[in-house]
N, C-alpha and C positions, 0 to 999 in steps of 0.2 A: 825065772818066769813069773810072770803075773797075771792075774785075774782081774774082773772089773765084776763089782758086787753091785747088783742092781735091787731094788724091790719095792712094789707099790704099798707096805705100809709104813712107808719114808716116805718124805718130801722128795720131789726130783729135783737134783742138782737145778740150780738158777744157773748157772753159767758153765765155762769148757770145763766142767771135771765128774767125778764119778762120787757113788753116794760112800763107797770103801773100795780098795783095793789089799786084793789077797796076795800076799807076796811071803818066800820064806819063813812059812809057818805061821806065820800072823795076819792080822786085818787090821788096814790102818784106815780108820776111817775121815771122812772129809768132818769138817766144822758143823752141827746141826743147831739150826734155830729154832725158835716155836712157830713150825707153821703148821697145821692138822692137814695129815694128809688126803684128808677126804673132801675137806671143802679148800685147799690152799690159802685159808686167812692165816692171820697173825693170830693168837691164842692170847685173848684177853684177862685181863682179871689182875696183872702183877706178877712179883718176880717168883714169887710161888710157884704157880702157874703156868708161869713160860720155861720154870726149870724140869717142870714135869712132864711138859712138851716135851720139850728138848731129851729128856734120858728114854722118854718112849720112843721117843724116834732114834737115837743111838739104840737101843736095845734091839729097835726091829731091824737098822743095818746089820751089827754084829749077829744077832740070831740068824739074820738072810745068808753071811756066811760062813756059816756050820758053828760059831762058837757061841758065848754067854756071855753074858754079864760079869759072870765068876772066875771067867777068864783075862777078864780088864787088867793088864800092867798098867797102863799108864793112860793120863788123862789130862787135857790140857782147856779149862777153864777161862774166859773170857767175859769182862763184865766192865760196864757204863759206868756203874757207879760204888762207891767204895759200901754205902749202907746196903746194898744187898747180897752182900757177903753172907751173913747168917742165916737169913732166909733162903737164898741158893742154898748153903750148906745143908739144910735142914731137909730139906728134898732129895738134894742129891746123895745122901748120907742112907737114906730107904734102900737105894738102888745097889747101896753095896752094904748089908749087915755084917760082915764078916771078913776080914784081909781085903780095904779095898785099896784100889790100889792105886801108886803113887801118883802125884797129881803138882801141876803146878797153876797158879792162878795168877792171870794180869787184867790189870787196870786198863782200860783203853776209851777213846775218846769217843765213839760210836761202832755201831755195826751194822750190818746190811737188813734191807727193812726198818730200820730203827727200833730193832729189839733190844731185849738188855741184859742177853747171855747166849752164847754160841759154846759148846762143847764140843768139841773131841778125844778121840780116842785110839788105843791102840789094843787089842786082843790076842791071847795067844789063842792058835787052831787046837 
C-alpha cells in the first residue's frame, strides 16, 4: 500500500506526480528544485542558494511525512555543472552533521526551470 505525501511548504509537483510517496516503511521523495514555495520563483543568488532551497524543500517533504532529515538513507544528487560540486557539497553537508547518508551524484546536461541542482531522496518512517 501507498500514500501520496502532499504539503504546502514544498513546491507543488509541476507535472503528473506527487511531492513523496509513502510506501513500506519509507518515503521516497520526487526530485526538488529551488523554487520558494511561497512566491513559485526560481531562488536566485547561485548554486549556494539553490542547494539550500532545494534541502529546505526536501526537508519539509520528508517532515510532511512523519520522518527527518536523520532519517535520510539515501540521496540522489543532480547537477549542470561539474564546478558546483563543492559548493553544493558545502550546503548540503549542514543538512546532514552526523551519519549522512549514502548519496550518489550525476552530471547532466540541464534541468527543468533551468536550475543547477535537483535532489532527491529516500527516508526511513
Amino acid at each position: 500500500m501507498k500514500s501520496v505525501v502532499k504539503t504546502n511548504n514544498a513546491p507543488e509537483a509541476i507535472g503528473p506526480y506527487s511531492q513523496a510517496i509513502k510506501a513500506g516503511g519509507f518515503v521516497f521523495t520526487a526530485g526538488q528544485i529551488a523554487i520558494d514555495p511561497g512566491t513559485g520563483a526560481i531562488t536566485a543568488g547561485g548554486i549556494a542558494e539553490e542547494t539550500k532551497r532545494v534541502m529546505m524543500n526536501l526537508e519539509a517533504v520528508i517532515e510532511a511525512a512523519g520522518a527527518s532529515m536523520s532519517s535520510v538513507v539515501k540521496t540522489t544528487v543532480y547537477l549542470t555543472k561539474p564546478e558546483d560540486f563543492a559548493p553544493m557539497n558545502e550546503v548540503y553537508a549542514q543538512f546532514f552533521p552526523s551519519q549522512p547518508p549514502a548519496r550518489t551524484t550525476v552530471f547532466i546536461s540541464s534541468l527543468p526551470m533551468n536550475v543547477a541542482v535537483e535532489i532527491d531522496a529516500i527516508a526511513r518512517l
